[in-house]
N, C-alpha and C positions, 0 to 999 in steps of 0.2 A: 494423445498420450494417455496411457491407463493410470487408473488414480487408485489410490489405496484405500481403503475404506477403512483404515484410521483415524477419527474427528481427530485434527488438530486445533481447532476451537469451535469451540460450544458456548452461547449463548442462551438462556435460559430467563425467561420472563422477563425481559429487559424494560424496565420503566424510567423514565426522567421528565421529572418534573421540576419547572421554575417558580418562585416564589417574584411577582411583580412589586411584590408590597400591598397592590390593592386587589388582584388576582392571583390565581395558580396556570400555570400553563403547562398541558401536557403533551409533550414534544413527540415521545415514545410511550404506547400503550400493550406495553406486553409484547415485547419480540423473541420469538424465538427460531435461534439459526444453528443449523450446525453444518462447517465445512469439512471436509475428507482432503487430509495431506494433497497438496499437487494439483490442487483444483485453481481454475483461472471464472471467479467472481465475478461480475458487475453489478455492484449496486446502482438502480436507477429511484426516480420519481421527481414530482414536480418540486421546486424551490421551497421550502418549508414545511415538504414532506419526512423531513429528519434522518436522512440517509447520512450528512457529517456528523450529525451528533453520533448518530450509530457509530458509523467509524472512528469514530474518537472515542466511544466508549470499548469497542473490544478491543481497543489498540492500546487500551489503558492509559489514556493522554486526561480520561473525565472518568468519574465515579458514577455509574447507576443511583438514582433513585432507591430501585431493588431490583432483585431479579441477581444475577450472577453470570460471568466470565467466565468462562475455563481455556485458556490457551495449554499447551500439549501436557495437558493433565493436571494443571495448576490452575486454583482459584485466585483471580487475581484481584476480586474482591475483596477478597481478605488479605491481602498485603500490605506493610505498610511503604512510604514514599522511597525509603531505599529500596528493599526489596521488588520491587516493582520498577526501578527506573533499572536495574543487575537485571531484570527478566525481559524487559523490553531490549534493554540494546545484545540481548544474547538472541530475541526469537525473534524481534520485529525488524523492519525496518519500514522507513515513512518517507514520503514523496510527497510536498506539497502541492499546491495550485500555484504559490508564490515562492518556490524554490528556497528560501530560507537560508541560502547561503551566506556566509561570514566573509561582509566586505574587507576585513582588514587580512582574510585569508586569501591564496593563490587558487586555482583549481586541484591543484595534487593536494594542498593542506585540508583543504575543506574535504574532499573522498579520505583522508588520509587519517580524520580529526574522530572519528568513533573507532580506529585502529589503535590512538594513541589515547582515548578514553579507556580505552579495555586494558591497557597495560600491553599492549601485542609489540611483540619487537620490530622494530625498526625499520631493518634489511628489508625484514618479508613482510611488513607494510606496504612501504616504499616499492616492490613487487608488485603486490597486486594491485595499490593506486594507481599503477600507470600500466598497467594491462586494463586494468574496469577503462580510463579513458582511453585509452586506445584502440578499445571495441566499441567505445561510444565516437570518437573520430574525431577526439582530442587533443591529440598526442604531440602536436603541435602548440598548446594551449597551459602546459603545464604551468608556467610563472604568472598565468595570464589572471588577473583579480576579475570580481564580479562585474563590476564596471566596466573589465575592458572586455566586456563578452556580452552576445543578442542575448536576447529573451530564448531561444531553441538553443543555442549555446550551457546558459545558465543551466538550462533543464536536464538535459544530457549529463553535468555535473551533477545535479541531486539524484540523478538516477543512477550512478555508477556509487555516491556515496550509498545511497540505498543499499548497493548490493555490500559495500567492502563488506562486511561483517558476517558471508554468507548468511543470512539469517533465514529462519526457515520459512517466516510470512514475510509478505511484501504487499503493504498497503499505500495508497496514492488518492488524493481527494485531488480529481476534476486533473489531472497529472500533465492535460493539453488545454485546458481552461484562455490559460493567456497567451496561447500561441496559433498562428495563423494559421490554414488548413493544408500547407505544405510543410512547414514547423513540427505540428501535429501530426502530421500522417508518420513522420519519421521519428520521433519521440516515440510512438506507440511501436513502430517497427520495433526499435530499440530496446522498448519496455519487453515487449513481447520474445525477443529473441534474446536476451539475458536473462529473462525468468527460465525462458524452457531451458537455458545451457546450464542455468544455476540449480533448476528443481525445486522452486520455490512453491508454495502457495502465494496466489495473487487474489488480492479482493482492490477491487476500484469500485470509486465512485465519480459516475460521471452523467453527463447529457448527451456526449457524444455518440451517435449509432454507429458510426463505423466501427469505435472500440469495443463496443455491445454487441456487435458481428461477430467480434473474435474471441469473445468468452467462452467458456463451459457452460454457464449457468447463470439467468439471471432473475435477480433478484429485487422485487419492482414494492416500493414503499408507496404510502399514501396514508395524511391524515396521523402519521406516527405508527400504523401498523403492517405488514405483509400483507400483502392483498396478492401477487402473485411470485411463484417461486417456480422455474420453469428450465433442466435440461435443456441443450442445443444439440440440433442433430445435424451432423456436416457429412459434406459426402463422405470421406474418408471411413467415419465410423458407418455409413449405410452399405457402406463397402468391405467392411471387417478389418478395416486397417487400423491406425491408432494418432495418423496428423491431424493436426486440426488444418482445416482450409482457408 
């Protein structure tokens, strides 16, 4: 798929650092990223290389040290805690490793529940919650609580909440982390084939190589800084077409 080379977000000297009490620890040493609309991310690196903190910093979930944000044109640096939670559920949407779903919610409530955050009417909530699970293979599943649902189940629901709110980024920390490698393989199908229908930007972070397969572009941490940032080349594009493979 051809991508636009409009930065939808830019990150710019990204630093965080923690105060131990009896040390400083620096997590992130100056990162600078910038994605193009439509682009499909993988952040990788070793355990304590700071790829979550990343993503929770451009996702606006954590505040920089210093350095600065810009999601599609907006510093979100400088925002304060409303403005900022109205900007994230209008551009983001987020995908846990621990799915984070609301036991006392259904599957249709929980896809349904940043629909009914935003003020969205009803009808055409109610609409798309049960189209997003019914492309995730739900449809069956609608009254069904977290509890009475697997761990690939569960996930499939945060994934489909992910999307209700079309939102234009779509980030996901470790998104197959806790699930089995046939769990996983189908969660990423899912991921993968609702991004491209939706037209999302996707940034992941993950360990996984098979999901790192099917990126655009990845983006490899260590130590708190870039060390590689590296285009994929698939048949498709070596072929002048536009799929990825």
């Amino acid at each position: 798929m051809p991508h636009s080379e409009n930065i939808i977000l830019h990150a710019q000297g990204i630093t965080k650092t923690i105060d131990t009490g009896t040390h400083r620890v620096e997590i992130l040493r100056g990162i600078d990223l910038s994605i193009p609309a439509g682009q499909f991310v993988a952040i990788m690196g070793a355990s304590g290389s700071g790829k979550s903190t990343l993503l929770g910093l451009i996702a606006g979930l954590d505040s920089p040290t210093s350095g600065r944000v810009m999601i599609d044109g907006v510093d979100i640096t400088g925002l304060n805690e409303d403005k900022l939670a109205l900007l994230r559920g209008c551009k983001i949407g987020f995908v846990f490793q621990s799915y984070q779903l609301i036991p006392t919610l259904t599957a249709e409530e929980n896809v349904l529940l940043p629909h009914e955050l935003a003020g969205g009417a009803v009808a055409a909530g109610l609409t798309r919650a049960r189209a997003l699970l019914r492309s995730v293979g739900l449809e069956d599943r609608l009254d069904h609580y977290p509890v009475q649902l697997s761990g690939g189940e569960q996930q499939r629901v945060a994934l489909a909440r992910a999307f209700m709110g079309k939102p234009p980024i779509l980030m996901a920390d470790e998104p197959t982390g806790n699930l089995d490698s046939v769990n996983g393989a189908h969660v990423l199908d899912l991921l993968i084939s609702l991004n491209e229908r939706e037209g999302t930007t996707l940034i992941l972070v993950t360990h996984d190589r098979v999901l790192t397969s099917r990126a655009d572009r990845i983006v490899t941490l260590s130590d708190g800084k870039v060390v590689s940032d590296e285009m994929q080349t698939t048949v498709a594009d070596a072929a002048g077409g536009e799929s990825r493979v």
